[in-house]
N, C-alpha and C positions, 0 to 999 in steps of 0.2 A: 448956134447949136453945136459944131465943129468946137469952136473955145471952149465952150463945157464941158464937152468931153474930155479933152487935152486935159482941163484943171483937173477934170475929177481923177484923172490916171497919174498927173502929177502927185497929187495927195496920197494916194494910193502907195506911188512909187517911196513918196516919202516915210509912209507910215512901216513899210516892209523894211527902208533900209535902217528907222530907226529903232527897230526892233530888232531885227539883229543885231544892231549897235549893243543894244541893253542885255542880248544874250550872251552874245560873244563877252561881257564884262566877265573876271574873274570876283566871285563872291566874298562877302566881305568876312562872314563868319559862315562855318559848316558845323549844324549839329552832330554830335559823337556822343553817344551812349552810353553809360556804365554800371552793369550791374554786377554786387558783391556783398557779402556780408564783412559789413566794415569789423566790428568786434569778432575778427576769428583770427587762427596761426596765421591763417594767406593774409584775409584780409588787413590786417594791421601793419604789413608790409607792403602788400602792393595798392595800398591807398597812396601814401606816399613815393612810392616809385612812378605811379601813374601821372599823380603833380609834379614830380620832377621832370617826367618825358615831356607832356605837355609845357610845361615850360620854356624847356628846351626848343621843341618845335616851333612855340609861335613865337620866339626869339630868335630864331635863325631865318632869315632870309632867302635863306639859300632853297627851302624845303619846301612850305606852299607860295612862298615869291607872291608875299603881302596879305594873303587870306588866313585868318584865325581861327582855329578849332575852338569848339564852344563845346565842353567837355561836361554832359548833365550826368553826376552820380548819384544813383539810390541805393539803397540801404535792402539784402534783403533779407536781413535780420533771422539769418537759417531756418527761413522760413520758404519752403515750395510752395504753398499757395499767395504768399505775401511776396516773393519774390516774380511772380510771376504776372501780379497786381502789378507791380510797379513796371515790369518790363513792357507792359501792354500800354500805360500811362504814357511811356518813355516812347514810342514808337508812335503816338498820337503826337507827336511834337515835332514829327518829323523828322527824325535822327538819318541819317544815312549809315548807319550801322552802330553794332553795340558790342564794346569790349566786355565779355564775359557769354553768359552767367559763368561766375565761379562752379556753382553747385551742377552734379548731373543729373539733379532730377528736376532745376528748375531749366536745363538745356532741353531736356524732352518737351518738356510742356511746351517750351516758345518757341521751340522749332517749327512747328508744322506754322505758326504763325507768320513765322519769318521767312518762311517760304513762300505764302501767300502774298506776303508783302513785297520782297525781295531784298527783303530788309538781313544782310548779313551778319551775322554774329562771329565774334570772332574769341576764344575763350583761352587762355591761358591756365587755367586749372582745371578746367570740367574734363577727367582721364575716363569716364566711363568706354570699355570698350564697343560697347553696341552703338553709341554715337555715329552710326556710319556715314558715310557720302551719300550714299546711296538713299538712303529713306531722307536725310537732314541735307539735302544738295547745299543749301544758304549756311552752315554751320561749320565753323572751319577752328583750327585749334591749334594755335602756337607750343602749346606741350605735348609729352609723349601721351600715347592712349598704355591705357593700363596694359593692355594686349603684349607690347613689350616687359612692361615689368615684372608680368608672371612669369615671362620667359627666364628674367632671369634667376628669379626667385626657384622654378622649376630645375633650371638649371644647377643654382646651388645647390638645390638639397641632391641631386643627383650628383654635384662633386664631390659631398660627403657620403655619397653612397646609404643613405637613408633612405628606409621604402616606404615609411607612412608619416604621415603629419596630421596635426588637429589643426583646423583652421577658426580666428576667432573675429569675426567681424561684424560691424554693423549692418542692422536688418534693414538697407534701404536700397533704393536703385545701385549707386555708387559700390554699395558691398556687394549686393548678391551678383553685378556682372561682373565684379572683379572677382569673387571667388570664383565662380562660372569657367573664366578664361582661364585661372589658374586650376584648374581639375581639369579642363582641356589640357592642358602644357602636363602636368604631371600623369596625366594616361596615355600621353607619348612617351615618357619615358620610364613606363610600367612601376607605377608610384601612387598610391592609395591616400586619401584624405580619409583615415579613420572616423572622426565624427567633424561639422560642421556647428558651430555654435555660437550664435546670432547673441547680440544686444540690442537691443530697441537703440533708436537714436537720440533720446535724453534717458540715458540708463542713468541706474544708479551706486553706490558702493556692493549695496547686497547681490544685486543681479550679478556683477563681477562675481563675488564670490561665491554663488551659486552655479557660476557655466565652471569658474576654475576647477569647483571641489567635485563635479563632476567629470572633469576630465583627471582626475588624478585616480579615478577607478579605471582607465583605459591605460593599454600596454605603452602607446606610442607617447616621447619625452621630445617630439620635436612641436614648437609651437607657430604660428606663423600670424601674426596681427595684422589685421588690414580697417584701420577705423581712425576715421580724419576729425571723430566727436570724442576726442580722449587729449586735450592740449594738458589735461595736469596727472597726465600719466598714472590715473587711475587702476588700468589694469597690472602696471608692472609694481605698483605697489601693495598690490591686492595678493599677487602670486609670493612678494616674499612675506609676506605675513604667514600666508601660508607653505611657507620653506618650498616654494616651485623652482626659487633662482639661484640652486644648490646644483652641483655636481648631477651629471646625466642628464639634466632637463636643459634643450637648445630653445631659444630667443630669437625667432629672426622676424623683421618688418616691411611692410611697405615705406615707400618714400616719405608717405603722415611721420613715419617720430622723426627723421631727419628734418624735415621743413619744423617741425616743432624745438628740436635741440637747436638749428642755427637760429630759432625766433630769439630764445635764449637769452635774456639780458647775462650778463656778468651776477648780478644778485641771487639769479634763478639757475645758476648752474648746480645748486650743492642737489639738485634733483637729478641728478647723473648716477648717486650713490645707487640710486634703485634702479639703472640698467646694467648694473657690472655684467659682462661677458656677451650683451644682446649684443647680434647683426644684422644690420641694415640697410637699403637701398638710400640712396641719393642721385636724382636726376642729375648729371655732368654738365660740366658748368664748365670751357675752358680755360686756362689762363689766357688773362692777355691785359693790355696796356690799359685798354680803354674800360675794361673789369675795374683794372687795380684803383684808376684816377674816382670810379665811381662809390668807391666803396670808401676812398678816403672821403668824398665829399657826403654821405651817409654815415660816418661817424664825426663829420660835422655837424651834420642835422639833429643828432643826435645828443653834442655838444647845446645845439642852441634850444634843445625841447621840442625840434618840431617831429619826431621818429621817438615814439617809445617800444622800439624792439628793432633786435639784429635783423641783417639781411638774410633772407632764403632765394632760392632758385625760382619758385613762383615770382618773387618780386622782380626779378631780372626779365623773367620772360613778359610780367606785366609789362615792363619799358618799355622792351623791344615789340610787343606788341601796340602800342602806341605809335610809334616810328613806321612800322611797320604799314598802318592806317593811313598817318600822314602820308607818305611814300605813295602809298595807291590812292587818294585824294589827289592829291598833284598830279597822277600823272591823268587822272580819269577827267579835272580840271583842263588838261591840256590838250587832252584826247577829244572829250564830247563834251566840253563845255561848262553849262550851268545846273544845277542840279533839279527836277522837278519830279513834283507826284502827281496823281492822278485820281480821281474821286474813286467809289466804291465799284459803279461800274465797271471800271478796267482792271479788276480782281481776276488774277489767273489762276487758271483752277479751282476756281471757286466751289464745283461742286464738290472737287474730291475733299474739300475743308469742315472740320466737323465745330468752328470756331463760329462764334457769331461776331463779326468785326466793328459794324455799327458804322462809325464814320473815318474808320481809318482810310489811310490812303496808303495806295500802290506806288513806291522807290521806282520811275520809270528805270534809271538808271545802276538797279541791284545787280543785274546781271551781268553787265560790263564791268560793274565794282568787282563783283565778286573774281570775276575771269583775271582783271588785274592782280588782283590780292595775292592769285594761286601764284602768277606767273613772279613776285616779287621775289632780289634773290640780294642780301646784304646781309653786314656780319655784325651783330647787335652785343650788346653784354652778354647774353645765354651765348654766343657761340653763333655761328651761321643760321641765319633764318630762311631756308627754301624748303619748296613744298615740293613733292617728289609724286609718284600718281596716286590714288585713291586722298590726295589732299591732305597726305601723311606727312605731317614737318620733318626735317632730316632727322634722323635717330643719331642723337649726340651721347646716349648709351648711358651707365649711371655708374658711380663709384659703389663700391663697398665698404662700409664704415663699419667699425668694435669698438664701442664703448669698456674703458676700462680705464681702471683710475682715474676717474673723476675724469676723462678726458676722452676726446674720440678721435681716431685714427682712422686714416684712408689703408685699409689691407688688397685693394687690387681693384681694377676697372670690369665693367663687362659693358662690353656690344656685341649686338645682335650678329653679327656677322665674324666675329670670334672668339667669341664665349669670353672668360673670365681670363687677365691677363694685369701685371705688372705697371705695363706701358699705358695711358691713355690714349684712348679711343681714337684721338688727332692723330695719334703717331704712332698708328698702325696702319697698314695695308690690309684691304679687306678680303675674304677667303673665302670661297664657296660654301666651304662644311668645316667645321672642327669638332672635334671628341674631347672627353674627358681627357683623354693622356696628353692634349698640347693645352690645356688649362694651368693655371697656378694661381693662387694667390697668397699671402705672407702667412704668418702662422697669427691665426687667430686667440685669444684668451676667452675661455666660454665661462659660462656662469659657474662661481665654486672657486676660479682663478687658475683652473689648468689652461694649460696651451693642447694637451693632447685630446684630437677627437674625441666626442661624446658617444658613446654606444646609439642616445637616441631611441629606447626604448628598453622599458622593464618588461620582462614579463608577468612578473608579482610583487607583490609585496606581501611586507607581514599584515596587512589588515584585509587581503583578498589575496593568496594565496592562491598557486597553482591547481585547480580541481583537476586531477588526474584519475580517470578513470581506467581499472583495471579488472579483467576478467576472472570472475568469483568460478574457478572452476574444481571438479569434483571428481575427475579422474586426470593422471598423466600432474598431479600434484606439483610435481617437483619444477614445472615449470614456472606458475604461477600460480598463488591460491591466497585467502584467507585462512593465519592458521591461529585462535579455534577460531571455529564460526563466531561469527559475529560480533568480534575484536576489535577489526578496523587493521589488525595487524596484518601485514602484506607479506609472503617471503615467495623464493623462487629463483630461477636458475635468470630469469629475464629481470626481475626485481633487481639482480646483484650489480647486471649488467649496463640499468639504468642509472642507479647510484655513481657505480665506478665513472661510468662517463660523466654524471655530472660534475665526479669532482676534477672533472679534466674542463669544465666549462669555468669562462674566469671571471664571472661575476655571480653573486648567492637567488639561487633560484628556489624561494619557497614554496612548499608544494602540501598538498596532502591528497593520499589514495583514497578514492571511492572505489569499494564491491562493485562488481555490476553485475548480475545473476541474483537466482532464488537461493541458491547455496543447492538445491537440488538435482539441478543438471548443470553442464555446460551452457554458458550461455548464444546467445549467436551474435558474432564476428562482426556481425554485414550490420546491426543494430548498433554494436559499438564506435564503429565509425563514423554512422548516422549522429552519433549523440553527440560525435564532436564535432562534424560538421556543421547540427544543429545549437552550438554553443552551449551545450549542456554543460559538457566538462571542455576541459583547455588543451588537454593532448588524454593518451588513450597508452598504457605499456604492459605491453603481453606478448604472447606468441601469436604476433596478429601478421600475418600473411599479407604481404604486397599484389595483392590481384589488379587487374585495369580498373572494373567500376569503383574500388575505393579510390583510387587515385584519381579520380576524377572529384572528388571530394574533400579529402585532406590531401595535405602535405605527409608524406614519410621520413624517416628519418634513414641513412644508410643500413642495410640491412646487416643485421648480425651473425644471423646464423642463414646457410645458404640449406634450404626444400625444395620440395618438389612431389608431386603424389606420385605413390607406389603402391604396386600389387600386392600384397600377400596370402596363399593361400599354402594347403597342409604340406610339409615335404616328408620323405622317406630317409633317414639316415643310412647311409653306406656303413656297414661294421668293418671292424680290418681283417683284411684279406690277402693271403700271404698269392694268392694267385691273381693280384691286383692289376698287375701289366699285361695279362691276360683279355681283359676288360672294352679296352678300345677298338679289339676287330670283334667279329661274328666268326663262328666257329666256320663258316664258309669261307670268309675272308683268309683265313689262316688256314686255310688247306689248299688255296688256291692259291696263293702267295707261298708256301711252302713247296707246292708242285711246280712252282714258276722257277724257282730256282735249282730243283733238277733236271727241271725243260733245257735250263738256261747251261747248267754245265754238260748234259750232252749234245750239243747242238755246239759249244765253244768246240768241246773236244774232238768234235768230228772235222770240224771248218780249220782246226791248227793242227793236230796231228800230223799232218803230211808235211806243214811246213816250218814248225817249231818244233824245238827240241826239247823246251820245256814241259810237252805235252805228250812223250815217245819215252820208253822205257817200259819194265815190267809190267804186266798189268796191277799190280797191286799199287805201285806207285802211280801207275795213270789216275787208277779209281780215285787216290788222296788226292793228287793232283786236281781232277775234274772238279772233286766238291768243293776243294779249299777254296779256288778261284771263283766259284759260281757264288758261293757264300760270303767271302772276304770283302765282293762287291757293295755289302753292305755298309763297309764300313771305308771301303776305298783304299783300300792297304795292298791291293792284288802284287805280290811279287812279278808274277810272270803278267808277258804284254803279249795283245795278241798283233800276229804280223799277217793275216790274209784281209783282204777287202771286207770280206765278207763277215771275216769275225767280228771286225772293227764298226762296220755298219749296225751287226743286233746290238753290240756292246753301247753305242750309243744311244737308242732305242730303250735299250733297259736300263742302261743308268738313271734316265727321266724319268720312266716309272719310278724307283725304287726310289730317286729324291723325293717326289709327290708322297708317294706313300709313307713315307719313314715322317715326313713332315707332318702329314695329319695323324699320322699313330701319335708323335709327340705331343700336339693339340690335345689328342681327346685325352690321352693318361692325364697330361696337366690337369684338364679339369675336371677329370673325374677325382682325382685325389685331393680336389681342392672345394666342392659342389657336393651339393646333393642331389637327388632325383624325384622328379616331383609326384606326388601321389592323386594328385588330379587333371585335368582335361586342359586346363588353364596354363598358357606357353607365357601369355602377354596381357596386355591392356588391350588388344586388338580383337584376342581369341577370346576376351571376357567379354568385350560389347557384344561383338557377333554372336556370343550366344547368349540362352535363355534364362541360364542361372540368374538367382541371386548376388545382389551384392550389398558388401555392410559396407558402413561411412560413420564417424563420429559425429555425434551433436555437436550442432555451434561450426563445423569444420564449411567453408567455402566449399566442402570436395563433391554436397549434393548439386551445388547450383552448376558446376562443370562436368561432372556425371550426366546431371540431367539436359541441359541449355545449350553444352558444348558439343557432347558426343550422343548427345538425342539417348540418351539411356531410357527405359520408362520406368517413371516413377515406382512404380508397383514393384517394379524388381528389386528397389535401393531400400535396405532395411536398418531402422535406425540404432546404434549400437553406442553406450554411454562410458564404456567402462574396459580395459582392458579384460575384465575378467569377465566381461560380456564376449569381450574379441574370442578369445579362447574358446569358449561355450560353441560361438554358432557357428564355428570354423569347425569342431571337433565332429559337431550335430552332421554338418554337410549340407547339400541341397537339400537332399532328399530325406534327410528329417526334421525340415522347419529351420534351417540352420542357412549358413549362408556357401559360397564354394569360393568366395575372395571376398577380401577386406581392400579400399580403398582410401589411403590416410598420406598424411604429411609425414617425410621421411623422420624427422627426429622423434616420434610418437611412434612409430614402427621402429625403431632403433630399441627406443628404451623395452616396447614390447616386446621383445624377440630378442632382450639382454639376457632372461635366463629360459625361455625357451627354444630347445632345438627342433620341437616337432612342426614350425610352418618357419617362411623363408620368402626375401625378396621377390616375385618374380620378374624375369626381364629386369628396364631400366628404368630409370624417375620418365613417367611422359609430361611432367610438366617442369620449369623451372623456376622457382621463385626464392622469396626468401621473409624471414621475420623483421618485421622493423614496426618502428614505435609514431602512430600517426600524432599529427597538428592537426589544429585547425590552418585551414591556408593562407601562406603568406607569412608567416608563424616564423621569425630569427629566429627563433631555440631550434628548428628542425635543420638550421645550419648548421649551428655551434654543434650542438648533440651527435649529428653525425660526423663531423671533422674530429671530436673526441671518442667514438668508436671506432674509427680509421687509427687512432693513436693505439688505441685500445687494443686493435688484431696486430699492427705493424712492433710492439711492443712485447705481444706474446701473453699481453691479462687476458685475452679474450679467450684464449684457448685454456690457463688458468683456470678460468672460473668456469668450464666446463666444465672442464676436469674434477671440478671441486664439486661439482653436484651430481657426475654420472658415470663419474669412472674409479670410483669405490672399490668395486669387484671387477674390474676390466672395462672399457669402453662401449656402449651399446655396436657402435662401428665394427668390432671387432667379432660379433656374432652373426656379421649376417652373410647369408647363405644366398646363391645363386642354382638355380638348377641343373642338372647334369645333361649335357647333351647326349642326343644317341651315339648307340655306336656306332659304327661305322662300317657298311655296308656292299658288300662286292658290287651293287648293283650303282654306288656312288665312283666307282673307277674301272667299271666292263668298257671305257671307251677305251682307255692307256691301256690295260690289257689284251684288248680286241688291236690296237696298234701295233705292239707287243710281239701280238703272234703273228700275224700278219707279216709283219719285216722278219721272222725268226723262219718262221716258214717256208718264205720268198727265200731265203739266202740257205735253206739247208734245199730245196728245191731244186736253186739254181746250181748247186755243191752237186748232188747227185747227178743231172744232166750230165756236166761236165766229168763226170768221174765214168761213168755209162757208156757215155762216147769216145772218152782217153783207152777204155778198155775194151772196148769193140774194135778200136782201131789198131793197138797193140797183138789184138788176139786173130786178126786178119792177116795182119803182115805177119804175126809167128808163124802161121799156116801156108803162107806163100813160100817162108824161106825152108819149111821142113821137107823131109825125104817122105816118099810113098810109105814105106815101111813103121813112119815116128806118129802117122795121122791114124787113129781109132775109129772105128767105123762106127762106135756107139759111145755116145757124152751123156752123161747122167746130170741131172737138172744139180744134183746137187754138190756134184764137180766143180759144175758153172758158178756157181754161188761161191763153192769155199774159193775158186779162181779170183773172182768178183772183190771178196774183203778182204784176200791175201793182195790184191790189185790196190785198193786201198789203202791199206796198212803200211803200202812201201809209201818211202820217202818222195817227197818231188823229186829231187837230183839225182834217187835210182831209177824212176819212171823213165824220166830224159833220156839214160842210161841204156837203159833197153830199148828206146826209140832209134839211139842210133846204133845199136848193133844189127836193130830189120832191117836198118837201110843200107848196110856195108854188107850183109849178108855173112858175115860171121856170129855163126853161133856161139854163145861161152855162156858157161855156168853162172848165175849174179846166185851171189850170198846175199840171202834174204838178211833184212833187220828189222829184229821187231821189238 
């Protein structure tokens, strides 16, 4: 019993080691997968590159060290549903992964597949950029994702400073997310896809010329091709038939025409004729040794029949994704052994799959492949093969190609990391951010055979012409109008001024004016801009007012003439007046100002008298004296100075007065000699809300909706007025007979009306500021050009010209208008400066007196101490006292003193009075 058991655990033992033996063996062949449409640009090149790699591989030694790839290719004949027949086929055989699909709509389909399976894919051509990691974990790709290539394409048209592009590509997965990511790229850097226009994917000649002859009714001349179903250059020979490949119109491409021009046999180049001036992408390919040996032994192949078409960059990254395989084969050989699947059962995720798989089997070992695959890093024909994170192969960046003369030229590189440059991509260091200004690339040849940038968009031509829509108006004529009715003929002061600057724009912009109104009233404003907005007409040229909500709608163009709304209501004319300077005080003021300056010279005369001598003399001479000085002040010319404290103190007191006052006297004469005086209630725009009146506004004028919206006016008060000889009428009527008491209008409409009338007048200032300019539609070149030639226009001196030439016939509107007269000018506007005035004039004759009261009470004490009994009178008459008192006064300082010290020595003596 013991012996049995022994054998049976030796057999046991045996059978485990000889199974390992059989696992640990390295395989003799390993299925590899490949799916392609053999008859296309790629495919006809990387069929053959792919037999070459494989070649190479199971002939080297060195790579899977004795095991042969067993390389099964099918065909999937640019067919999504048949390619994806085949790819299902191909994965029932057990492949451990599958070079391709080519196509991105046959990678969608077998992805979720190949996930269930763990079966990796690995694609060298499939650029769709929604391919992500993330939903396609098993799906990996040796080329760039389109995601890049819009970049750079976004980037070009932004080197050219071009703002819109038509884009023309095929209606299938592959186009619509490469267009997708390219209108991502180009609304970062504020760049419009004007129209979008799809070809089915076996289009035909007609369809071509049916998307082309539609886009030549749109402004934008930039064009951009994104369609990998066009190897015989269908489209660009559609466009010159229809003269598209002419001067103005740009060319530029996806990578499809480059991999199609390098397919290129020598026989097939005279098809170059029809891309003269287009520019192109080409994925970057870098030089090197093991490039050059390859390419000689490809036009060996080619030599012997087995390669009917040049090499492209697909076929390089075919190679190197071969190698690529092998590479992660061996090392996944060396790692975990032998390769197995596993029945239906061991289906992962099976629920999330919406596949019915049947009896395929699960790649136990996908996952590990796959982990290898990413982490693979060697430098193949394409350049460096490594995957970087989201399973993004390195970005080896793409030349820039120009076809011209029959030949095509490298004009510059671009990578993602700094933009468009000279140098290749290898042999640059890479840079956080780059701008336009550190870009270059050589001078391109564009279609037509200039070297000089393309404009890149018309605005018209002559078979759709600019529809310009212009306000059909009925009063203020000279602006803009239809003259006669119903002509079509346009004239006006803004008409002149769009002409002149177009001929300052330097390409022909055909146009023709559309009326817009009944011819019966003005029209409204805030409609015409609506209609360009709403593509009615293409731009709009009037005296159209730049307000916020139209700008929110079109484009403007620099403004011409600078407005702003203004008051007018009736004024009073001033006749001439020989007592004009009269005018600025009130008869109070000038009595009180005139009494201030006799206040002022006897109060000087009292305060210096004693100590100047310019103030002492006759009285007739005092009297000239006193007034000369007090008056003289006026002008600052005073001969005599005064020398007491206290003179000097009022003197500077009233000098400040007299500058204030002389200062606002000048003020008001100026403007009343220059002004009128208003004959209504109305000061401002302020005093007109606040109150109840009435007020007029022009039809069509923006000035109801900021009357009413802005400043809360109510409607009921705003009464509508067509006509200057309306203005007139309901300003004369007034409030109070149905009339209006102000008019509110745009300064150059009030200019012209108030050119030969003097009975109403600006009031106040502009409270708004605006100006006229000529709307687009937005985003609109012409609203560029147009305004950089009205800047010509004013910096130049036309612009004021053609004013001139329509409004200043009889004198300038500008030149009649009138502002209101302020009041005059009121004692009760300077009672403080004269209340100050007197107050220090007062204080200082005040403090004069005291001091003269006590010098003379103390003089006339000690006279009485030094006199005899017999010299004292036993009765003083008051009015002794007095005449003692200003004879006390009237003497000099230095005789005062005088008599002080002869009390105090007690000698009497005679003093000679001077007077």
């Amino acid at each position: 019993m013991e012996l049995g058991i022994r054998a049976t655990i030796l057999v046991l033992v045996w059978v485990v080691l000889n199974s390992g033996l059989v696992d640990s063996q390295r395989p003799a062949l390993v299925n590899v997968g490949a799916v392609f449409t053999f008859e296309s640009v790629i495919g006809r090149a990387a069929r053959p590159a792919i037999e070459a790699a494989l070649a190479d591989v199971n002939k080297d030694t060195k790579v899977l060290n004795g095991t042969k790839l067993n390389l099964m290719m099918e065909d999937a004949n640019c067919s999504v549903f048949f390619g994806s027949v085949v790819a299902l086929r191909m994965i029932e055989r057990q492949v451990v992964a599958i070079i391709g699909p080519q196509s991105s709509g046959i990678a969608h389909m077998i992805s979720e597949v190949a996930n269930g399976l763990q079966v990796p894919l690995i694609s060298y051509a499939a650029t769709d950029p929604t391919l992500s990691a993330l939903q396609f974990p098993y799906f990996v790709r040796t080329t760039l994702s389109d995601s890049y290539q819009m970049a750079a394409l976004a980037d070009l048209v932004e080197f050219y400073e071009w703002k819109e592009v038509i884009v023309i590509f095929t209606d299938n997965d592959h186009g619509r997310n490469g267009v997708a990511a390219l209108e991502d790229q180009l609304n970062q850097r504020m760049i419009k896809i004007a129209s979008k226009k799809r070809l089915r994917a076996r289009f035909t000649d007609n369809d071509v010329m049916d998307v082309l002859n539609n886009t030549k009714l749109l402004g934008p001349r930039v064009y951009i091709v994104h369609s990998y179903q066009d190897p015989d250059l269908r489209i660009f020979e559609a466009a010159q038939k229809l003269q598209m490949m002419t001067t103005n119109f740009v060319w530029l491409a996806t990578d499809w025409l480059a991999t199609t021009l390098d397919s290129f046999t020598p026989a097939q180049r005279s098809a170059l004729s029809l891309l003269q001036g287009v520019v192109g992408l080409r994925q970057h390919t870098p030089e090197s040794n093991q490039k050059n040996t390859f390419m000689s032994r490809w036009k060996e192949m080619q030599r012997k029949g087995l390669v009917t078409t040049e090499l492209n960059s697909y076929a390089l990254q075919a190679y190197d994704t071969v190698w690529l395989l092998a590479y992660a084969i061996d090392r996944f050989i060396n790692e975990a052994g032998n390769f197995t699947f596993s029945a239906r059962d061991r289906l992962v995720d099976e629920d999330k799959s919406h596949f019915q798989l049947g009896q395929l089997k699960v790649f136990n070992g996908g996952a590990d492949l796959l982990k290898i695959i990413l982490q693979m890093n060697f430098t193949g024909l394409s350049g460096q093969v490594r995957f970087k994170s989201g399973r993004k192969v390195l970005n080896r960046g793409y030349d820039v190609i120009n076809i011209n003369d029959m030949s095509i030229r490298t004009v510059g590189f671009w990578a993602n990391t700094s933009g468009f440059s000279l140098v290749p991509p290898e042999d640059r260091r890479e840079e956080s951010s780059y701008t336009r200004l550190n870009m270059e690339l050589r001078s391109v040849t564009w279609p037509g055979g200039k070297t000089e940038k393309p404009r890149g968009w018309v605005i018209a031509n002559n078979e759709k012409p600019l529809r310009i829509g212009v306000p059909n108006r009925t009063s203020f004529v000279d602006f803009v109008t239809e003259v006669p009715p119903n002509s079509h003929k346009i004239e006006g002061y803004c008409i002149d001024v769009f002409l002149e600057a177009r001929k300052l724009v330097s390409y022909d912009v055909p146009y023709t004016f559309v009326p817009f109104g009944d011819g019966h009233s003005n029209p409204s404003y805030d409609d015409l801009v609506s209609k360009v907005a709403g593509n009615l007409f293409d731009a709009a040229v009037g005296d159209i007012a730049i307000v916020t909500n139209r700008t929110k709608i079109v484009d403007f163009s620099q403004p011409y003439v600078a407005t702003g709304l203004v008051v007018v209501a009736p004024v009073r004319n001033l006749k001439a007046n020989a007592w004009v300077f009269l005018k600025p005080f009130t008869w109070e003021m000038w009595c009180v100002t005139a009494a201030s300056f006799l206040i002022i010279a006897v109060v000087i005369w009292l305060l210096e008298h004693r100590v100047n001598d310019d103030f002492r003399g006759p009285p007739k001479r005092q009297i000239v004296t006193m007034l000369m000085f007090s008056f003289s002040t006026l002008f600052k010319t005073n001969q005599e100075t005064t020398r007491s404290p206290l003179g000097k103190m009022v003197m500077v007191v009233w000098l400040f007065l007299l500058m204030v006052v002389t200062a606002s006297y000048t003020a008001s004469l100026t403007s009343i000699l220059t002004v009128q005086q208003l004959s209504s209630p109305i000061t401002g725009i302020d005093s007109l809300v606040a109150s109840n009146l009435p007020v007029g506004y022009q039809v069509g004028s923006f000035a109801y909706g900021y009357l009413s919206e802005t400043l809360h006016v109510a409607p009921s008060r705003l009464k509508r007025l067509h006509n200057p000889e309306e203005y007139e009428a309901a300003l004369r009527k007034g409030p109070s007979n149905g009339g209006v008491a102000a008019i509110v209008d745009e300064l150059p409409y009030v200019e012209l009306f108030l050119a030969n009338r003097t009975d109403f007048g600006i009031i106040g200032q502009a409270f708004t500021r605006a100006g006229w300019g000529f709307a687009f539609q937005k985003d609109s070149p012409l609203a560029i050009d147009i305004s950089t030639a009205i800047l010509k226009l004013s910096e130049s001196g036309e612009l004021q010209e053609i004013h001139d030439r329509w409004f200043c016939k009889k004198g300038c509107p500008g030149e009649h208008q009138r502002k209101s007269e302020p009041n005059q000018l009121h004692l009760i506007s300077f009672w403080g400066l004269y209340l100050l005035c007197g107050i220090v004039t007062l204080a200082a004759l005040l403090i004069f007196m005291i001091k003269m009261i006590r010098q003379f009470a103390i003089y006339k004490h000690r006279e009485l101490q030094n006199a005899t009994p017999s010299d004292i009178s036993t009765t003083t008459r008051c009015c002794e006292v007095a005449y003692n008192f200003f004879d006390f006064i009237d003497e000099k300082e230095e005789a005062i003193k005088k008599m002080f010290k002869e009390c105090e020595h007690h000698q009497p003596q005679v003093v000679v009075m001077e007077r």
